[in-house]
N, CA, C and O of each residue as an XYZ file, in Angstrom:
424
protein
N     121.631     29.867     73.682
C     121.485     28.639     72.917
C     120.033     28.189     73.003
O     119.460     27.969     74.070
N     119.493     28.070     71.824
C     118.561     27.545     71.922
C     118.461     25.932     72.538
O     119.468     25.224     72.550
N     117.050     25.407     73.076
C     116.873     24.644     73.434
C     117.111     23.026     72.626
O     117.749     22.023     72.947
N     116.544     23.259     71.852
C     116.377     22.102     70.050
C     117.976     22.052     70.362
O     118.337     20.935     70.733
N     118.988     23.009     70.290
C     120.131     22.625     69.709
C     121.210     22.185     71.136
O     122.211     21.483     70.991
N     120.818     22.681     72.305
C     121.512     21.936     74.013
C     121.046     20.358     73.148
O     121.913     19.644     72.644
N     119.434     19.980     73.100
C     118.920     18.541     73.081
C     120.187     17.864     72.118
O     120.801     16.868     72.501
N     120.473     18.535     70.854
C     121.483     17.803     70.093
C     122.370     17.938     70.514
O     122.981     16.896     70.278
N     123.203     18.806     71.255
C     124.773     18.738     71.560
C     124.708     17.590     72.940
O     125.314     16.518     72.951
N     124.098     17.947     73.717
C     124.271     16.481     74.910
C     123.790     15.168     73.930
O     124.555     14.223     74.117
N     123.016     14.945     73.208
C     122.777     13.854     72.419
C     124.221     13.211     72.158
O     124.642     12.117     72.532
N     124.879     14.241     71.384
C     126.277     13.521     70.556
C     126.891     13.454     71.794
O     127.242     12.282     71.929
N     127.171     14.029     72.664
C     128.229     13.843     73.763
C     128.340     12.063     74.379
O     129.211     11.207     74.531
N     126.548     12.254     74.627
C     125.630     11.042     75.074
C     126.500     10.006     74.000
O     127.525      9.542     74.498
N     126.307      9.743     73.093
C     126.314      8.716     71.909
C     128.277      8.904     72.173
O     128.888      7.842     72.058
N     128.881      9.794     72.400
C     130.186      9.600     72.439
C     130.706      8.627     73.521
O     131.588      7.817     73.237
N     130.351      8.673     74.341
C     130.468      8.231     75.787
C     129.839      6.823     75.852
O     130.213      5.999     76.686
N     128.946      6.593     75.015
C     128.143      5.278     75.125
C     129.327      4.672     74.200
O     129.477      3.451     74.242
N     130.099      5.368     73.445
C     131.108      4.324     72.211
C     131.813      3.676     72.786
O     132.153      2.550     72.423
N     132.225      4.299     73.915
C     133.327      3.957     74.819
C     133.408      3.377     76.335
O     134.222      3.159     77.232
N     132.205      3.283     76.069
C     131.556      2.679     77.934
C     132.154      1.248     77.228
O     132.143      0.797     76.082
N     132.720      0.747     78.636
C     133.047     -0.471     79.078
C     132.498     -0.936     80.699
O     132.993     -1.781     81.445
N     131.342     -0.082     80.913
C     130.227      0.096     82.181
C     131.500      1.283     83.452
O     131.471      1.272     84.683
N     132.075      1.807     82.898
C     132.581      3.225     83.764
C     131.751      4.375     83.340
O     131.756      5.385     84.043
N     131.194      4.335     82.496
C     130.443      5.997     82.241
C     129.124      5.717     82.378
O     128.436      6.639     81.940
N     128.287      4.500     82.960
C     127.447      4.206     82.689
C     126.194      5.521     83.844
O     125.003      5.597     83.540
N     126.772      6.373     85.053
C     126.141      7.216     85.579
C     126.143      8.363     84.544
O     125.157      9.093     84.437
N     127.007      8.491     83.947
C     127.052      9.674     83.312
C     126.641      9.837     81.769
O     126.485     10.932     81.229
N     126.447      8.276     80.971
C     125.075      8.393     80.667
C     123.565      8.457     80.794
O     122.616      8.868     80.125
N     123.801      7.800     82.081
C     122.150      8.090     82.831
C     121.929      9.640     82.792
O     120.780     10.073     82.699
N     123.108     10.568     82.867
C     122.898     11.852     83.816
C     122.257     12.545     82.083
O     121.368     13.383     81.938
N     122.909     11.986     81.197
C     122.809     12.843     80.143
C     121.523     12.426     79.461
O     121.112     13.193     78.591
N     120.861     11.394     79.703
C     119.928     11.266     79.495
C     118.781     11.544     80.272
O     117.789     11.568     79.543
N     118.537     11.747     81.366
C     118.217     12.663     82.149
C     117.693     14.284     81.824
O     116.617     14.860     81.986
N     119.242     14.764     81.196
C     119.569     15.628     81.065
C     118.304     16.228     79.759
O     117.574     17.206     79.923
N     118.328     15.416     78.620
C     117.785     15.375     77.684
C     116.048     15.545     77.878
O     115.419     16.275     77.112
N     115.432     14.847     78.896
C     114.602     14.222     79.336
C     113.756     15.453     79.559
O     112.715     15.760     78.979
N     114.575     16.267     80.762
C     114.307     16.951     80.800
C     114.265     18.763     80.274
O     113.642     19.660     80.842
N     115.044     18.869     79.165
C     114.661     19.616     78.109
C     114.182     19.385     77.155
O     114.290     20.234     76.270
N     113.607     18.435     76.939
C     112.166     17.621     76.223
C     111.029     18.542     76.524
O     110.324     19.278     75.834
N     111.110     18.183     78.070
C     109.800     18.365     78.860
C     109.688     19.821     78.113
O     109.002     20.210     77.167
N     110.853     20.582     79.117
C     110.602     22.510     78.740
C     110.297     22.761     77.451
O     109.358     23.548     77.324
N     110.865     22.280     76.266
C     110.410     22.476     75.102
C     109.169     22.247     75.220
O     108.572     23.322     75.156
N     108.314     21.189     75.395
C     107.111     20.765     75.043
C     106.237     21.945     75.918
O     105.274     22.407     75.306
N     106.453     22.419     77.141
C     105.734     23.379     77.785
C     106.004     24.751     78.103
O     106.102     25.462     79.104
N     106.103     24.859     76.620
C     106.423     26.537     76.131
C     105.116     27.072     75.520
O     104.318     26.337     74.939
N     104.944     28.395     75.684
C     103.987     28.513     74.953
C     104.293     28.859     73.230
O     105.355     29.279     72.772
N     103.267     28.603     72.604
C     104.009     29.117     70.844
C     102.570     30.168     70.638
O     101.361     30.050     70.839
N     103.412     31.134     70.169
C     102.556     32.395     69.592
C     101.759     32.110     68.641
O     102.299     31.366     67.822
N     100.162     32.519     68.264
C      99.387     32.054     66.827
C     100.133     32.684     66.094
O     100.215     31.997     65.075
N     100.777     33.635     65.967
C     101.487     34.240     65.074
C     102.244     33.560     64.157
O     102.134     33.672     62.936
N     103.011     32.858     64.744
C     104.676     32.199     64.720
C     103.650     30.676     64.097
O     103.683     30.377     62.904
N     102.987     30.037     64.901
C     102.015     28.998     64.295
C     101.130     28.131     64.935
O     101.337     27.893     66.125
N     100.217     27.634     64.390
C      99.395     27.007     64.899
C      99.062     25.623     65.191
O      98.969     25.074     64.093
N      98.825     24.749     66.151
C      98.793     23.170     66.140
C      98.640     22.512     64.444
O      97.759     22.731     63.613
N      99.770     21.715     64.363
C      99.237     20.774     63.440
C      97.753     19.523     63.281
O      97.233     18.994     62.298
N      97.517     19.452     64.553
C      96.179     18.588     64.550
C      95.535     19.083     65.413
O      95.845     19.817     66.350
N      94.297     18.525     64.973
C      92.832     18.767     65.957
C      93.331     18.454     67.394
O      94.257     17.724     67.747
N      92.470     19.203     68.127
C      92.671     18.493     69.906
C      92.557     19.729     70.326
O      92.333     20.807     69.775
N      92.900     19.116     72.225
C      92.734     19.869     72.972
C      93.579     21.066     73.332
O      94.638     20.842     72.745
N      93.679     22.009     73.858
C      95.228     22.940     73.818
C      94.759     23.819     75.010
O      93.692     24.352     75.315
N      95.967     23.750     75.541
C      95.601     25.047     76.784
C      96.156     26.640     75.782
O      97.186     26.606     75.110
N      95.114     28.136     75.880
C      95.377     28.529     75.041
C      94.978     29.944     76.358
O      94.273     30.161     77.344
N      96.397     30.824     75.146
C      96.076     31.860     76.083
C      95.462     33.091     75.111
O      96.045     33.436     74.084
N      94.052     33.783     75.629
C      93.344     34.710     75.048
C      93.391     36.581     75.741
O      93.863     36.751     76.865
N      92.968     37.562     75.089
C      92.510     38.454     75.364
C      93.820     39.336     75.311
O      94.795     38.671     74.962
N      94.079     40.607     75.559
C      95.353     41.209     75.852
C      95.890     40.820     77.352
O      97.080     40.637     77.609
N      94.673     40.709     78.432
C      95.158     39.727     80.038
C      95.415     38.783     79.861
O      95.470     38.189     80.938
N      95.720     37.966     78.802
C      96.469     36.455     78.704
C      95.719     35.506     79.613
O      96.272     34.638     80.289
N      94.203     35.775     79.572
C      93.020     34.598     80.217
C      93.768     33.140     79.712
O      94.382     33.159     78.646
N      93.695     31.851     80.529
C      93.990     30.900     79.934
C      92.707     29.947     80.251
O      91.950     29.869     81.219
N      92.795     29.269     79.028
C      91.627     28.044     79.265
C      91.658     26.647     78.154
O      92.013     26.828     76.989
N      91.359     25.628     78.517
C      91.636     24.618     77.294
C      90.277     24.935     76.812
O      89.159     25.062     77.312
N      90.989     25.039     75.270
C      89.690     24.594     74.045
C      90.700     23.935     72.666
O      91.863     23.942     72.263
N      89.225     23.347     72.282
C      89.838     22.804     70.898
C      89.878     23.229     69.897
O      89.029     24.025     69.497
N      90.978     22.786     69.117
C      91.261     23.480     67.913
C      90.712     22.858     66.725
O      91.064     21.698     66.507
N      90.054     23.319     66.058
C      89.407     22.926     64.355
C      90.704     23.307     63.486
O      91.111     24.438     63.218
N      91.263     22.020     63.103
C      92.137     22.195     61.864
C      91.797     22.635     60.879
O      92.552     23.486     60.406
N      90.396     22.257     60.010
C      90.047     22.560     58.646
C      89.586     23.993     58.794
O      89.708     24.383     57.633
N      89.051     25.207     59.612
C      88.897     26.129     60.122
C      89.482     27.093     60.787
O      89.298     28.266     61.112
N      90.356     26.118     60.908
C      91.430     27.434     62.321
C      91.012     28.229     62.735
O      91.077     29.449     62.585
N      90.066     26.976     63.866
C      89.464     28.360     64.875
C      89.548     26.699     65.971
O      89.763     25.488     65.912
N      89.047     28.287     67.261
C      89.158     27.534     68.728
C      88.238     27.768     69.579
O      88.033     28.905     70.004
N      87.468     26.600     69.994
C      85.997     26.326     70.359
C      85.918     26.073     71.769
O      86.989     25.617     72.170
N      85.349     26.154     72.368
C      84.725     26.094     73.928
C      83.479     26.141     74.492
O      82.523     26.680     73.934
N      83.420     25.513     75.759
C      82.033     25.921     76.244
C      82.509     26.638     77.566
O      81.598     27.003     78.309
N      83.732     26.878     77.947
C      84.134     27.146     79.064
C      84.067     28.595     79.176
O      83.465     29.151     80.095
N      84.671     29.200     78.267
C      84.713     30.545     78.118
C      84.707     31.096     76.690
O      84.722     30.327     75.729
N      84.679     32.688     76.520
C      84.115     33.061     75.329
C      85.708     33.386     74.857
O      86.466     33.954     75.644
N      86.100     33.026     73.664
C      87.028     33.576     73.235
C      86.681     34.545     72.172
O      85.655     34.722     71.515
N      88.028     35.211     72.200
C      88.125     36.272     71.290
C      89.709     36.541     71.318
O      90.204     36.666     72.438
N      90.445     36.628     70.347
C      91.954     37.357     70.338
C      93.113     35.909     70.996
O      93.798     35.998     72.015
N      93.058     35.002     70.313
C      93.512     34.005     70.831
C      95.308     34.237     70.549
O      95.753     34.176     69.403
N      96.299     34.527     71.870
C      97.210     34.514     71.571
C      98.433     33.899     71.230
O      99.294     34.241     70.419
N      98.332     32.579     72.266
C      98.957     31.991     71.958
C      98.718     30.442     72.771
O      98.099     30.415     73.835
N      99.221     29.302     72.207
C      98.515     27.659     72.918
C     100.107     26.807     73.194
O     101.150     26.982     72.565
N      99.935     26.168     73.972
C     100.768     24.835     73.852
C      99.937     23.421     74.773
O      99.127     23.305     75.692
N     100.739     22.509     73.843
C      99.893     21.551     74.578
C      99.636     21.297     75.919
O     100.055     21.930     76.889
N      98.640     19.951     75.890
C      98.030     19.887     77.221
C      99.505     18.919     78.008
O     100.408     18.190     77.599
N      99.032     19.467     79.325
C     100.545     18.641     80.629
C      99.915     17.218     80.179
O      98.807     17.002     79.687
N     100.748     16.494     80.432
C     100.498     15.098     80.674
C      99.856     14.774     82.054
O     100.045     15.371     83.114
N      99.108     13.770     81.831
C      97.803     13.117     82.849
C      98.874     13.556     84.468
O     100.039     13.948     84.404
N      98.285     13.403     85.452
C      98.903     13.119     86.484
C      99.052     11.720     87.329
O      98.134     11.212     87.972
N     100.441     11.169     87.202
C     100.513      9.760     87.562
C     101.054      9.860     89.263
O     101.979     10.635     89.506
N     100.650      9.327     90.007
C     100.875      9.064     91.360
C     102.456      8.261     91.312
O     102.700      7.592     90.307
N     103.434      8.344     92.344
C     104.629      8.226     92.143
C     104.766      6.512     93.216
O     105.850      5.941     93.332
């Protein structure tokens, strides 16, 4: 099962269970939202092949190059579709996903 489609089936389960809460299911919507939360995350930190496609907007992208799958953030030129750096030299860019989110202290 793909991922996209777990996010929708606990969704409806979620929304079933919320019809009917009278505050008894109220852990087990937490859990499913949770649940959701975190196959959000995994989706978002997958990598996607240039092949398959490329960022819709400009920015930053962690991107993986070369046939050794070097990784490094550079940015992407939308009107160009190309990917720029001063960090390292690219060439053969295989595949990017976005950048992790900041790191927040707990």
């Amino acid at each position: 099962m793909e991922i996209k489609k777990a996010i929708e089936e606990i969704k409806r389960d979620k929304e079933s269970f919320e019809r009917v809460n009278h505050g008894g299911f109220t852990e087990k919507i937490k859990s499913f939202e949770m649940a959701i939360a975190a196959l959000e995350t995994q989706q978002k930190d997958k990598w996607i092949p240039v092949s398959e496609r490329l960022p819709k907007n400009e920015g930053n992208y962690v991107i993986a190059f070369r046939k050794s799958g070097e990784i490094c953030v550079a940015w992407y030129e939308e009107a160009e579709e190309t990917w720029e750096t001063d960090a390292c030299y690219l060439d053969n860019v295989l595949a990017w996903m976005p950048l992790p989110e900041p790191y927040k202290p707990e």
